[in-house]
N, CA, C and O atoms as a GROMACS GRO file, in nm:
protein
  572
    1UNK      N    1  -0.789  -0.501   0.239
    1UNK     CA    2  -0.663  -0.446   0.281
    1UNK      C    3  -0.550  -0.533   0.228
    1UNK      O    4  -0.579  -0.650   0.203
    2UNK      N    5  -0.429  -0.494   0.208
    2UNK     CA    6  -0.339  -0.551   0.173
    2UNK      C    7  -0.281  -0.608   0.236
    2UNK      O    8  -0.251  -0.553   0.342
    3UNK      N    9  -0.243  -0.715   0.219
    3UNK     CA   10  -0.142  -0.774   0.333
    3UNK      C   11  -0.030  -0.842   0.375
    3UNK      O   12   0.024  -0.864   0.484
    4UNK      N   13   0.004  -0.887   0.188
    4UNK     CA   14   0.119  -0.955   0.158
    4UNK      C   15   0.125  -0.971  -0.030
    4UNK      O   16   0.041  -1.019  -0.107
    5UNK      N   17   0.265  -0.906  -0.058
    5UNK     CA   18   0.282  -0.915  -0.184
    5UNK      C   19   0.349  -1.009  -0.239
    5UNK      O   20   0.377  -1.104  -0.166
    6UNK      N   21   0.395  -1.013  -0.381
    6UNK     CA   22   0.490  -1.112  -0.442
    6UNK      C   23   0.501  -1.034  -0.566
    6UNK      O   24   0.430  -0.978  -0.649
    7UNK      N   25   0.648  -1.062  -0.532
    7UNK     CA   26   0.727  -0.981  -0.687
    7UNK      C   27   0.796  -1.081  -0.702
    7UNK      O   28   0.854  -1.147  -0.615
    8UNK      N   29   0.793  -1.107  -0.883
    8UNK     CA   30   0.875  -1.190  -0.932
    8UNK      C   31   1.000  -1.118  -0.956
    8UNK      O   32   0.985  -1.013  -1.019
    9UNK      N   33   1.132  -1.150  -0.918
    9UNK     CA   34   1.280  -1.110  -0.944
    9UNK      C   35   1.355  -1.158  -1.050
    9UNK      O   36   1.378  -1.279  -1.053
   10UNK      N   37   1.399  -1.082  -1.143
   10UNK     CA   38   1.553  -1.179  -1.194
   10UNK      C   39   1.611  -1.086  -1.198
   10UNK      O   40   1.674  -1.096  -1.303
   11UNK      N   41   1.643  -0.960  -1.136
   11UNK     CA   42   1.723  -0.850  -1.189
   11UNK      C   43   1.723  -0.796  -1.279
   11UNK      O   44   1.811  -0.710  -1.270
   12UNK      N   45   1.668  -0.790  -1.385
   12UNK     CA   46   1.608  -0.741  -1.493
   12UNK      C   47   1.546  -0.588  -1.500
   12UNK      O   48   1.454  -0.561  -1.423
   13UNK      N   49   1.587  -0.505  -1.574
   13UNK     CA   50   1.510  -0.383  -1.566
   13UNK      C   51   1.395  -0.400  -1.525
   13UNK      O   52   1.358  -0.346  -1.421
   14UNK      N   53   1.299  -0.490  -1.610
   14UNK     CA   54   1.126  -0.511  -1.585
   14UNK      C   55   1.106  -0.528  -1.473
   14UNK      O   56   1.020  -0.457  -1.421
   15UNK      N   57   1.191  -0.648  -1.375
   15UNK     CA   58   1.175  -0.675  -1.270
   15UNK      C   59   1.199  -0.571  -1.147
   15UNK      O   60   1.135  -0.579  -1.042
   16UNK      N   61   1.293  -0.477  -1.172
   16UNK     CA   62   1.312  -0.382  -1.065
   16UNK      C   63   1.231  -0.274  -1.085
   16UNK      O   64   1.212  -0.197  -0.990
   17UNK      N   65   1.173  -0.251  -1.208
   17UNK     CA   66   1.035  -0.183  -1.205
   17UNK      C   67   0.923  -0.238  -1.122
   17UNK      O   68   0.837  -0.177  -1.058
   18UNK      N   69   0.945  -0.369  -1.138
   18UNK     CA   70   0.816  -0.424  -1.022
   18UNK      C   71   0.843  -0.398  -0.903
   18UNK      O   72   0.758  -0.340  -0.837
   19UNK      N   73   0.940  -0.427  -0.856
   19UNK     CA   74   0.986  -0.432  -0.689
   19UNK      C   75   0.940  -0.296  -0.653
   19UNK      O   76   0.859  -0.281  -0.561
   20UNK      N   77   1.000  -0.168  -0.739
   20UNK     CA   78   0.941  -0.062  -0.738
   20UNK      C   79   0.791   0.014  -0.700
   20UNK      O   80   0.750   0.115  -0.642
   21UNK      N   81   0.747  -0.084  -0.760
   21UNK     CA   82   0.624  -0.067  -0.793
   21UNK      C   83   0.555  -0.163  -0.657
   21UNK      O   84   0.455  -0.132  -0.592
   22UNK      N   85   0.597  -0.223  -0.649
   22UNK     CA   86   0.570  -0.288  -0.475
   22UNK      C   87   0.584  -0.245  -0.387
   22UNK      O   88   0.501  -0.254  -0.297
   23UNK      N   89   0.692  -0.181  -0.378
   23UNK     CA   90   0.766  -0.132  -0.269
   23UNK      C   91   0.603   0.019  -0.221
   23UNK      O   92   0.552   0.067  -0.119
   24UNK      N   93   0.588   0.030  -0.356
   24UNK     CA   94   0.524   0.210  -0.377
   24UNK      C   95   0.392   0.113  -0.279
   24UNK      O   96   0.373   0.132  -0.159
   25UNK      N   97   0.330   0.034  -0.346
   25UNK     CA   98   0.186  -0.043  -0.281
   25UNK      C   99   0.182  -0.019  -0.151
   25UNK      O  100   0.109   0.054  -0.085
   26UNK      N  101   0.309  -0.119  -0.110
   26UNK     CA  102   0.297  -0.133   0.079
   26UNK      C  103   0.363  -0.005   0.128
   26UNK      O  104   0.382  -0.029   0.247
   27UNK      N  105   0.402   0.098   0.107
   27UNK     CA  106   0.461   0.153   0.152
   27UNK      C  107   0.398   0.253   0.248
   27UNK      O  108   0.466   0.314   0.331
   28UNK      N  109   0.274   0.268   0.235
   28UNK     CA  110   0.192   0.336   0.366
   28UNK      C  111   0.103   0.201   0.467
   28UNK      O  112   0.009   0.223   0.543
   29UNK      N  113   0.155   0.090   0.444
   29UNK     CA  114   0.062  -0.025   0.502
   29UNK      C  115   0.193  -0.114   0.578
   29UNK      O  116   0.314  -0.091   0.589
   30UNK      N  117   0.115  -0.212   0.620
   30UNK     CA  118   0.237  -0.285   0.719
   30UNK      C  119   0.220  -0.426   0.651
   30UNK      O  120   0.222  -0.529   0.718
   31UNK      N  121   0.206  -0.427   0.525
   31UNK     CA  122   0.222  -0.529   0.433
   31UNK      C  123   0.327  -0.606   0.435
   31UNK      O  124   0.433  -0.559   0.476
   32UNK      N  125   0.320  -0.726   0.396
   32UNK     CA  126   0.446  -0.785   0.347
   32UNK      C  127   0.528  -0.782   0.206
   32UNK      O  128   0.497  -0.697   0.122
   33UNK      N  129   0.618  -0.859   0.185
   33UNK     CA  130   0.659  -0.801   0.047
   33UNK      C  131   0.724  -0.965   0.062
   33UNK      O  132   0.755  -1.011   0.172
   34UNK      N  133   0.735  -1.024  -0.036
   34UNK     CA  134   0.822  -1.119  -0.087
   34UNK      C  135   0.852  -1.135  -0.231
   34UNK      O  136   0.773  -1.130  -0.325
   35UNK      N  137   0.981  -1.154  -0.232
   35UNK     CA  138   1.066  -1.181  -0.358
   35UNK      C  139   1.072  -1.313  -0.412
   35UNK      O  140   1.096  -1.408  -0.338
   36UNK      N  141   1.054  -1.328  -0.536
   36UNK     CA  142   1.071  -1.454  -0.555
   36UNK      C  143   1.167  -1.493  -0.668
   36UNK      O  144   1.108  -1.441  -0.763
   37UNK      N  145   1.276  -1.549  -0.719
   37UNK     CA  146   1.365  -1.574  -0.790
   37UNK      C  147   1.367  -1.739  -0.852
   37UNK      O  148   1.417  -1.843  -0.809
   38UNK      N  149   1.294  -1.706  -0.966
   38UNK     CA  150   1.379  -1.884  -1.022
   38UNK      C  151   1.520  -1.888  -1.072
   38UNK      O  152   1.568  -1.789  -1.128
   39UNK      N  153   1.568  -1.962  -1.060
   39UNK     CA  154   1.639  -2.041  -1.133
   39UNK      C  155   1.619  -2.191  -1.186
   39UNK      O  156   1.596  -2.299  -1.131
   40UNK      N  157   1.642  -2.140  -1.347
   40UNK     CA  158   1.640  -2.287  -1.433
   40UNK      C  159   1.723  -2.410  -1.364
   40UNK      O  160   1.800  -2.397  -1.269
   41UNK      N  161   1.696  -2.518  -1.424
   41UNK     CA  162   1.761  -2.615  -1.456
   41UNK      C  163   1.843  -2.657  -1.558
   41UNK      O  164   1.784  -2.629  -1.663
   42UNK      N  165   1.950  -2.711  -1.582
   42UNK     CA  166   2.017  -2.776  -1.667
   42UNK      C  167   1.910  -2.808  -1.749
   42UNK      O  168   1.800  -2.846  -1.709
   43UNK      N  169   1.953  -2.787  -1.899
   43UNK     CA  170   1.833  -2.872  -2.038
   43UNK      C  171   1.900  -2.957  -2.063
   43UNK      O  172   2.019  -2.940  -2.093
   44UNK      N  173   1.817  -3.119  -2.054
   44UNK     CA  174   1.890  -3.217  -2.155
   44UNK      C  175   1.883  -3.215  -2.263
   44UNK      O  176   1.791  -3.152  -2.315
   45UNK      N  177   1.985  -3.287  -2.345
   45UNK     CA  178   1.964  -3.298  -2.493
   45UNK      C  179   1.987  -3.387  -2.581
   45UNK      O  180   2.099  -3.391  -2.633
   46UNK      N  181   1.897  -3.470  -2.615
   46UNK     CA  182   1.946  -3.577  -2.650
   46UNK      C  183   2.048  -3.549  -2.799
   46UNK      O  184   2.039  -3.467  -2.891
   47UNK      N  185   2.133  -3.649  -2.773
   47UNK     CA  186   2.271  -3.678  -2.875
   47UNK      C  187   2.238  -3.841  -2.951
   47UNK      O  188   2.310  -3.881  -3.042
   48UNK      N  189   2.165  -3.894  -2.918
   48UNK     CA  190   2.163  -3.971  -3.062
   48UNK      C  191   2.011  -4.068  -2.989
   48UNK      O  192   1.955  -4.049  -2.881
   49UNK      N  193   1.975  -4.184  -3.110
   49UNK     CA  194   1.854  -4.234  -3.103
   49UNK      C  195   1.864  -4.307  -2.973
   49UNK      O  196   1.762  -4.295  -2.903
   50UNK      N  197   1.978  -4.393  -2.912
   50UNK     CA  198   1.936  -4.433  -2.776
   50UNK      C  199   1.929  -4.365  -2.683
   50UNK      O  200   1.863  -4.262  -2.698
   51UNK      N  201   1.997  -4.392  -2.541
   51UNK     CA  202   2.005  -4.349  -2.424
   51UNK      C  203   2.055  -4.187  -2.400
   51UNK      O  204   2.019  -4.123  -2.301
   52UNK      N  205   2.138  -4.135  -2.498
   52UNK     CA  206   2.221  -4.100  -2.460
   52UNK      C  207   2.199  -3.946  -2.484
   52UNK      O  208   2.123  -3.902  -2.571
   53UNK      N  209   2.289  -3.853  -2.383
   53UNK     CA  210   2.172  -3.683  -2.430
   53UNK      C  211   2.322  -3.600  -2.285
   53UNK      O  212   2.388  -3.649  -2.194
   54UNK      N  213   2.306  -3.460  -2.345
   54UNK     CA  214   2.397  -3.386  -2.279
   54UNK      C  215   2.382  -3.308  -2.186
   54UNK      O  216   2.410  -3.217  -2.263
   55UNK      N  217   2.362  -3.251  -2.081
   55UNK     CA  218   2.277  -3.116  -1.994
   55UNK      C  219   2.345  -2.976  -2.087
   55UNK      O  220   2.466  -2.980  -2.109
   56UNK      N  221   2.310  -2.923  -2.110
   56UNK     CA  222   2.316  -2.729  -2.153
   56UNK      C  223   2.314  -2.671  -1.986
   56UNK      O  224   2.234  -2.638  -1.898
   57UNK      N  225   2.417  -2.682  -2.004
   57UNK     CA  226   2.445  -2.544  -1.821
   57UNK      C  227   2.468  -2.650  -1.721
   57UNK      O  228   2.477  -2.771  -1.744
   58UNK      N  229   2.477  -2.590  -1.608
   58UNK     CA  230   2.536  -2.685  -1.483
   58UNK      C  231   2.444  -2.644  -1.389
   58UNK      O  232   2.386  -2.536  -1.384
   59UNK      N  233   2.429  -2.777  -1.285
   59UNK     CA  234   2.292  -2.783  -1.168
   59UNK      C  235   2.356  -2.647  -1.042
   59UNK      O  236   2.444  -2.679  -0.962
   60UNK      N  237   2.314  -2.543  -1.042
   60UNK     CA  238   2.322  -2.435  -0.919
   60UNK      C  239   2.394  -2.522  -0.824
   60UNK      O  240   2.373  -2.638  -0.858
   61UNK      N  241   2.460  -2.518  -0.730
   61UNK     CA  242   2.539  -2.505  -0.620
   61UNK      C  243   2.416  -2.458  -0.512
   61UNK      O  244   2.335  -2.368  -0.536
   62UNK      N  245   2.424  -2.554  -0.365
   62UNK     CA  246   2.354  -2.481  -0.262
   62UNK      C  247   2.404  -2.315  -0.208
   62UNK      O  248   2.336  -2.218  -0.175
   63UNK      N  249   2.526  -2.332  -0.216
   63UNK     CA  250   2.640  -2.176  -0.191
   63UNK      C  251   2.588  -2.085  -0.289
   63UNK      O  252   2.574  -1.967  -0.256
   64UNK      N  253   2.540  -2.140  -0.467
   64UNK     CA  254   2.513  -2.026  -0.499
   64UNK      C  255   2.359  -1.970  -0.478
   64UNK      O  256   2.329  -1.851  -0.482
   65UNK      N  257   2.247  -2.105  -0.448
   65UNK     CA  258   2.132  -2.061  -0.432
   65UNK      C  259   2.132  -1.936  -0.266
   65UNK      O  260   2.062  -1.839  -0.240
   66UNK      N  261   2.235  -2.000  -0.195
   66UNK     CA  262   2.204  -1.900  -0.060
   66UNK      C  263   2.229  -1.772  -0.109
   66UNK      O  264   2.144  -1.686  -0.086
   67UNK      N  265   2.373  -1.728  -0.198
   67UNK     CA  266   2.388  -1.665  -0.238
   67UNK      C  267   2.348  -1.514  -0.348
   67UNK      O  268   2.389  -1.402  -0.377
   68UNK      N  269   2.228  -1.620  -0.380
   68UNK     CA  270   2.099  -1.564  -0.454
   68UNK      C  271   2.006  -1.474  -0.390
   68UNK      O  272   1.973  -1.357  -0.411
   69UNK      N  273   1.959  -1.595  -0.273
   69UNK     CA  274   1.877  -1.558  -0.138
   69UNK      C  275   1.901  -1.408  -0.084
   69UNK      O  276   1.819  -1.317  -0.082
   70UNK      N  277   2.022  -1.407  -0.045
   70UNK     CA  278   2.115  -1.327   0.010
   70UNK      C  279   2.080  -1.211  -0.048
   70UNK      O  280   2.010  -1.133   0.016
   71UNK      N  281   2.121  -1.180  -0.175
   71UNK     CA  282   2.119  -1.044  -0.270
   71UNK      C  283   1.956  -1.038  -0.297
   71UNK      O  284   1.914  -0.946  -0.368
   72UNK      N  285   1.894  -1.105  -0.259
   72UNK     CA  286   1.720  -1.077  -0.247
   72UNK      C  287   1.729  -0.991  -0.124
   72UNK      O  288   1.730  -0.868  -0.130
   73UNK      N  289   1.736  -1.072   0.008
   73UNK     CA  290   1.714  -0.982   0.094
   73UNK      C  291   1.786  -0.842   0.121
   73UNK      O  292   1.736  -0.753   0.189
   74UNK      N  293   1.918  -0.834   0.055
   74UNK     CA  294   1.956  -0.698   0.082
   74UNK      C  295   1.890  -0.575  -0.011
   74UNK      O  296   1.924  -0.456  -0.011
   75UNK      N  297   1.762  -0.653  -0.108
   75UNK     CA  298   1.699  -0.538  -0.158
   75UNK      C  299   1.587  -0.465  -0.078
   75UNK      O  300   1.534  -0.357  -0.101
   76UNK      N  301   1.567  -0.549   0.017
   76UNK     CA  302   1.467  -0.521   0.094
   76UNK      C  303   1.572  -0.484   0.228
   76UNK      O  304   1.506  -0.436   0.320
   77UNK      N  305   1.650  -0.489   0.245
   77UNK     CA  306   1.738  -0.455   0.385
   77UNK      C  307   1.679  -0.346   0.458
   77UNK      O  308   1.682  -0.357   0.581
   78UNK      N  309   1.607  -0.205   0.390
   78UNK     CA  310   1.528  -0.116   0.435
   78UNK      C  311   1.414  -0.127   0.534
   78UNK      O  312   1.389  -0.047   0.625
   79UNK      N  313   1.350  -0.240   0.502
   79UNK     CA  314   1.223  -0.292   0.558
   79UNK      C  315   1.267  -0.376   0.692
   79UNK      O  316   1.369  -0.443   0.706
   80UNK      N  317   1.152  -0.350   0.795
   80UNK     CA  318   1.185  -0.476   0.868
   80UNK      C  319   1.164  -0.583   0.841
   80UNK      O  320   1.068  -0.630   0.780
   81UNK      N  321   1.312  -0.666   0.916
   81UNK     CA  322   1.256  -0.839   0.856
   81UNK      C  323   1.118  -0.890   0.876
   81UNK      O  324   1.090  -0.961   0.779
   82UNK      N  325   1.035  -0.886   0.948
   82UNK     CA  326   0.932  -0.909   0.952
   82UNK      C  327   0.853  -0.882   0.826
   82UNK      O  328   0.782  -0.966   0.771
   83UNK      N  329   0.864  -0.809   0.802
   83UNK     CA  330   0.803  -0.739   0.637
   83UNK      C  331   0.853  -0.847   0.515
   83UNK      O  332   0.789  -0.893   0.420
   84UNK      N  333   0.927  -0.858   0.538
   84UNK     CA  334   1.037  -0.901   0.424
   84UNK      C  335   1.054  -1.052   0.374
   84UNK      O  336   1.079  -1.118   0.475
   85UNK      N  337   1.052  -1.114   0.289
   85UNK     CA  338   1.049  -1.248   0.295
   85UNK      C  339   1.137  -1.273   0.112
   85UNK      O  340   1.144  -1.191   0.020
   86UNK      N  341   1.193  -1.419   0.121
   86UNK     CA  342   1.327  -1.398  -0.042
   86UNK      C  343   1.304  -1.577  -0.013
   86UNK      O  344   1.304  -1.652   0.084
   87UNK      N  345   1.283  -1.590  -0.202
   87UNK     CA  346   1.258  -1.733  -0.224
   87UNK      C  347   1.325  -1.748  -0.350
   87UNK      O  348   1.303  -1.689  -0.456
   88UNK      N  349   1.422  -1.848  -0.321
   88UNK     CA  350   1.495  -1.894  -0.460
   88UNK      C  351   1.490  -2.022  -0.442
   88UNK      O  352   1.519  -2.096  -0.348
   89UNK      N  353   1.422  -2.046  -0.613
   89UNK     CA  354   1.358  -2.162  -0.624
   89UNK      C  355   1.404  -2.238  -0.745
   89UNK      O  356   1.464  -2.165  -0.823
   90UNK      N  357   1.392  -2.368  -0.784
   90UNK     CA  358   1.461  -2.442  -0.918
   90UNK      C  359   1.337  -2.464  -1.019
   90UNK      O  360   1.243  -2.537  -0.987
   91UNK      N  361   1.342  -2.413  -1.113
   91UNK     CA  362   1.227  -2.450  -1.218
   91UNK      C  363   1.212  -2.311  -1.298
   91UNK      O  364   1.266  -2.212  -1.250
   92UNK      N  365   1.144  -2.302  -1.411
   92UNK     CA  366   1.122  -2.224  -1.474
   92UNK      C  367   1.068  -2.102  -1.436
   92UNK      O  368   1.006  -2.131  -1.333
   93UNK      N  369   1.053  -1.974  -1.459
   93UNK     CA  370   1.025  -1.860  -1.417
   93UNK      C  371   0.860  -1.869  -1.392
   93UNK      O  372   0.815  -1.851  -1.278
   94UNK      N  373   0.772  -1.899  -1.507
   94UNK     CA  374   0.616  -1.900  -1.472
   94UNK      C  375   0.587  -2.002  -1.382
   94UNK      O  376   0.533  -1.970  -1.276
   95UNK      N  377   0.613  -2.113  -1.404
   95UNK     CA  378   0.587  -2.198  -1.311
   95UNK      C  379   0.637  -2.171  -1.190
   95UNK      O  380   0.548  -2.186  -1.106
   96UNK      N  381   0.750  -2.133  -1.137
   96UNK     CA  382   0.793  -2.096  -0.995
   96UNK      C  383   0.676  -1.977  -0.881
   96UNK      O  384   0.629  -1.967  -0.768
   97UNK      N  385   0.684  -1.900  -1.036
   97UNK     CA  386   0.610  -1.753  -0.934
   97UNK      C  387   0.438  -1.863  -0.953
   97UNK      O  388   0.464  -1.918  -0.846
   98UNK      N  389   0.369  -1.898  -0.974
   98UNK     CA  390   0.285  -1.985  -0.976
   98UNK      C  391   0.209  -2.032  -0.890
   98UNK      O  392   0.092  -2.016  -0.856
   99UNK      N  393   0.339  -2.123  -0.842
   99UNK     CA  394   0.396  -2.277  -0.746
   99UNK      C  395   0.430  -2.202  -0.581
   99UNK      O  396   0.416  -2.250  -0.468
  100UNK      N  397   0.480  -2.068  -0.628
  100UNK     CA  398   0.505  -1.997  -0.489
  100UNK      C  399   0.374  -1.947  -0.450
  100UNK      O  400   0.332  -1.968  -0.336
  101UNK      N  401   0.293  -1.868  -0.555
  101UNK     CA  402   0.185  -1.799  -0.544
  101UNK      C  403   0.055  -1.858  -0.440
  101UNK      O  404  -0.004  -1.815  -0.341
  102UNK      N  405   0.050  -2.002  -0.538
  102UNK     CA  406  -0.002  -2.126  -0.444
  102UNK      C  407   0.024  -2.158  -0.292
  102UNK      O  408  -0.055  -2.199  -0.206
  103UNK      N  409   0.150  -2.130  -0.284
  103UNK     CA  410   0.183  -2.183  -0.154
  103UNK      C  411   0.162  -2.068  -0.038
  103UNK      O  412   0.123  -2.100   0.074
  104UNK      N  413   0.190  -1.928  -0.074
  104UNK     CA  414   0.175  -1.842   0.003
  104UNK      C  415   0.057  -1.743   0.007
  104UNK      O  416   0.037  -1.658   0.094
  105UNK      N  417  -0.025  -1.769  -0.112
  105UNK     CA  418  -0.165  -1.711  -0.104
  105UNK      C  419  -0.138  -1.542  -0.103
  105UNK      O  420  -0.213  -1.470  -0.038
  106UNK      N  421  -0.060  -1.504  -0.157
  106UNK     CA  422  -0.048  -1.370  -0.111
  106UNK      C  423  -0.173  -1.236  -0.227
  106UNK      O  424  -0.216  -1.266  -0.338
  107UNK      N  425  -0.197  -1.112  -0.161
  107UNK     CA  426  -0.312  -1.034  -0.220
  107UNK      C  427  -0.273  -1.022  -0.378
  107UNK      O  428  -0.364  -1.041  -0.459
  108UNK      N  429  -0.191  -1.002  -0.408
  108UNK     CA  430  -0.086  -0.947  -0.510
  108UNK      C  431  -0.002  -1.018  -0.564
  108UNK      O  432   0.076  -1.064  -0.481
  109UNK      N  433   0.022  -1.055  -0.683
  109UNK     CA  434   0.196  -1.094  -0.770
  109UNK      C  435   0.228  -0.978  -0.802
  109UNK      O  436   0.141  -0.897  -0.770
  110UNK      N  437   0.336  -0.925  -0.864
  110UNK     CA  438   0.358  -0.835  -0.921
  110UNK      C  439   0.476  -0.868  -1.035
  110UNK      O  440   0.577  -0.894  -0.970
  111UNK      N  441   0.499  -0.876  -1.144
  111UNK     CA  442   0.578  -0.918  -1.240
  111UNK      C  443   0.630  -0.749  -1.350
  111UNK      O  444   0.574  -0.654  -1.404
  112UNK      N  445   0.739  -0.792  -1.334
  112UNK     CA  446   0.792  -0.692  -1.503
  112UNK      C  447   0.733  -0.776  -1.643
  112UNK      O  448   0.711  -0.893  -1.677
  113UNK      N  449   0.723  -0.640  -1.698
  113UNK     CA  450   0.692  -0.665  -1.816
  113UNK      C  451   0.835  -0.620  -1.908
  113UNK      O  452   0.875  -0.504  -1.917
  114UNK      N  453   0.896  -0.732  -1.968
  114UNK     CA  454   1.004  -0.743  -2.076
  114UNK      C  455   0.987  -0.662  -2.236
  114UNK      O  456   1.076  -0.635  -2.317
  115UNK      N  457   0.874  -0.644  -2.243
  115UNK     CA  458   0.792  -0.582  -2.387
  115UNK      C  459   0.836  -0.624  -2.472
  115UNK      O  460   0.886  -0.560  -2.564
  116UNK      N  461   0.828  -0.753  -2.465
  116UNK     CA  462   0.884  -0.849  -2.614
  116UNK      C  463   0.741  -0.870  -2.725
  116UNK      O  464   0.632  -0.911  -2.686
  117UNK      N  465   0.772  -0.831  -2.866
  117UNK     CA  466   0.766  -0.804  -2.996
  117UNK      C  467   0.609  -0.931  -2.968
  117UNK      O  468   0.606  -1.035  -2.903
  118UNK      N  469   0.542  -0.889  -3.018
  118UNK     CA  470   0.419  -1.009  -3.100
  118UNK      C  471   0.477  -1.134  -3.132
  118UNK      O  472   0.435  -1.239  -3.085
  119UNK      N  473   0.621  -1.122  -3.249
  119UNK     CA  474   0.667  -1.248  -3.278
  119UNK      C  475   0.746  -1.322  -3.133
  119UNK      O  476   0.735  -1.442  -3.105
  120UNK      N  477   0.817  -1.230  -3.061
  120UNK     CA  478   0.885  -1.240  -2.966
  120UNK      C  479   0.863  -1.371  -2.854
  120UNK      O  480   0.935  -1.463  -2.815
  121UNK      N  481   0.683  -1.310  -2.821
  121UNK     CA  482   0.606  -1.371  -2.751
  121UNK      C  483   0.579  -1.513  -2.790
  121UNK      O  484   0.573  -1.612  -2.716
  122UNK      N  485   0.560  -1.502  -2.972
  122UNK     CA  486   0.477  -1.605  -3.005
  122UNK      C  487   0.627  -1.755  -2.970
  122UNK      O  488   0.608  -1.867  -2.924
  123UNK      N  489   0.759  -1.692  -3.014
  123UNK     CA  490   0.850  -1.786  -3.052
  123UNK      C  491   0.911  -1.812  -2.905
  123UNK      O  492   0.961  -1.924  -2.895
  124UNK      N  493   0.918  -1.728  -2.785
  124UNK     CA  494   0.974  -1.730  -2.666
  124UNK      C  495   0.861  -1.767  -2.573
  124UNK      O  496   0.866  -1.871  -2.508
  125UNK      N  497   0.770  -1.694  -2.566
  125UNK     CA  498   0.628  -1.665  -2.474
  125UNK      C  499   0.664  -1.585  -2.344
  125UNK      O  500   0.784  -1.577  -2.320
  126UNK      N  501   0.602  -1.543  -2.282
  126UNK     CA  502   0.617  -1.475  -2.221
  126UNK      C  503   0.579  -1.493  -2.086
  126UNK      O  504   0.458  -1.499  -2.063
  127UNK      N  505   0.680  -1.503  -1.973
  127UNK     CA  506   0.620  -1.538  -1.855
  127UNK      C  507   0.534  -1.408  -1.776
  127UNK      O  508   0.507  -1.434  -1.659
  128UNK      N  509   0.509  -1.338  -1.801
  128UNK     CA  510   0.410  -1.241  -1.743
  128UNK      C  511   0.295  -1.272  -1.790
  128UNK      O  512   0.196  -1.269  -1.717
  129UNK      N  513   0.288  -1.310  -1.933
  129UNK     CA  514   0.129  -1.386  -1.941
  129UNK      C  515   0.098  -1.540  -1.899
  129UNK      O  516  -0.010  -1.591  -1.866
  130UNK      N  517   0.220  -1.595  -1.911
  130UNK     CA  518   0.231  -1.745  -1.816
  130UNK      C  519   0.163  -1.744  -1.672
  130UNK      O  520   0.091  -1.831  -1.623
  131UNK      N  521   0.208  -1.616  -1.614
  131UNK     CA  522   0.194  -1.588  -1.451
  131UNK      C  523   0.055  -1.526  -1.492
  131UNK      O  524  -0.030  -1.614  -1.474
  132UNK      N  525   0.000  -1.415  -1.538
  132UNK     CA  526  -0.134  -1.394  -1.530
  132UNK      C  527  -0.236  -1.485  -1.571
  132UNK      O  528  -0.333  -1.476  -1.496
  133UNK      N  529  -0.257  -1.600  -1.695
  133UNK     CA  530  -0.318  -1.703  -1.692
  133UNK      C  531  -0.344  -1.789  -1.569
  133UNK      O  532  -0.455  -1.815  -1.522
  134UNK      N  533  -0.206  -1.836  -1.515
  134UNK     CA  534  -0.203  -1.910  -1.410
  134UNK      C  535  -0.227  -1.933  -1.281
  134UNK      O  536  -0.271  -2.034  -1.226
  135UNK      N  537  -0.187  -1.805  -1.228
  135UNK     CA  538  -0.182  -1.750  -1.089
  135UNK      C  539  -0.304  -1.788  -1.010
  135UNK      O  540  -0.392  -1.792  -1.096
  136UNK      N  541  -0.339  -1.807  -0.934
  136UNK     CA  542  -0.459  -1.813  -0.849
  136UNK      C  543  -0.486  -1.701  -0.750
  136UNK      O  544  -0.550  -1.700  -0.645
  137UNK      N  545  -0.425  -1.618  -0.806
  137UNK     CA  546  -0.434  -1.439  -0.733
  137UNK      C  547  -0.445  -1.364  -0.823
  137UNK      O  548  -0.418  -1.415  -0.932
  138UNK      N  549  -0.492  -1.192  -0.827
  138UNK     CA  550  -0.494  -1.114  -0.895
  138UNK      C  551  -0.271  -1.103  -0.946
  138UNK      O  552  -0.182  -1.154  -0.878
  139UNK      N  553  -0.254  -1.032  -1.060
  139UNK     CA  554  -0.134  -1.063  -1.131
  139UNK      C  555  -0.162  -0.854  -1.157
  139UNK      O  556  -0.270  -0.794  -1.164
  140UNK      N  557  -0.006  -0.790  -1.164
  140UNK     CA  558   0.008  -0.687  -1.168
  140UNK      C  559   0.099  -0.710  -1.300
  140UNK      O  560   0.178  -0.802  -1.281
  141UNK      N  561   0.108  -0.663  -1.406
  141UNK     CA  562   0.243  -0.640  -1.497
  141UNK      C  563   0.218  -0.491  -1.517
  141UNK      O  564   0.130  -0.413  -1.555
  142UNK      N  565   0.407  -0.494  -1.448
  142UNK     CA  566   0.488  -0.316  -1.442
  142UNK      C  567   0.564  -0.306  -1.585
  142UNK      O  568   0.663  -0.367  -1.627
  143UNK      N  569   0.488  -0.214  -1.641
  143UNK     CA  570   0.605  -0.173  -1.764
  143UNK      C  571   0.729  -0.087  -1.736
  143UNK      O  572   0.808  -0.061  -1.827
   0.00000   0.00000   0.00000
């Protein structure tokens, strides 16, 4: 029986195909559903042979991670809270849904699929196969 899901989020077409596609799973069961959202980190970069190197982007704000949180749960606002659960987290997209997966043991991930190109994959990679290698649960990718 089912009993608790995980959808990876970034707002992304792929991704709201998943939620979709979650939503459809539990929707005759009294399942859970949780969202999960990374956000990156600042990239350093180094600027010359010693010490010295720049961040690419700026470290999230706690205001904006709640803020994140926030627009998770009002996708689920339908559901009772009990049902419902929203995780915004710092680290890379595969590793997060992963690292969460681990922690909450849930029946299900569920991830969008981006349908990026052979080369796409090879030069970017792709966190839906990051998350299905990795996962320590069965892994869903929604086209």
């Amino acid at each position: 029986m089912l009993a608790h899901v995980l959808v990876a989020y970034d707002g992304s077409e792929g991704s709201r195909h998943a939620l979709q596609f979650a939503r459809k799973m539990i929707a005759a069961t009294e399942a859970k559903i949780t969202l999960v959202q990374a956000v990156e980190l600042p990239v350093p970069v180094v600027i010359g042979p010693f010490d010295g190197y720049v961040t690419l982007g700026d470290m999230p704000t706690k205001e904006q991670l709640e803020e994140a949180e926030k627009k998770l749960h009002a996708l689920l606002a339908d559901l009772p809270p009990s049902r419902c659960g929203a995780r915004v987290e710092l680290g890379t997209p595969a590793d997060v849904v992963v690292r969460v997966a681990e922690e909450l043991s849930p029946d299900v991930v569920v991830v969008g699929a981006r349908g990026l190109s052979v080369a796409g994959r090879w030069l970017l990679g792709s966190v839906s196969d990051r998350v299905v290698h990795h996962c320590p649960c069965p892994v869903t990718v929604v086209r």
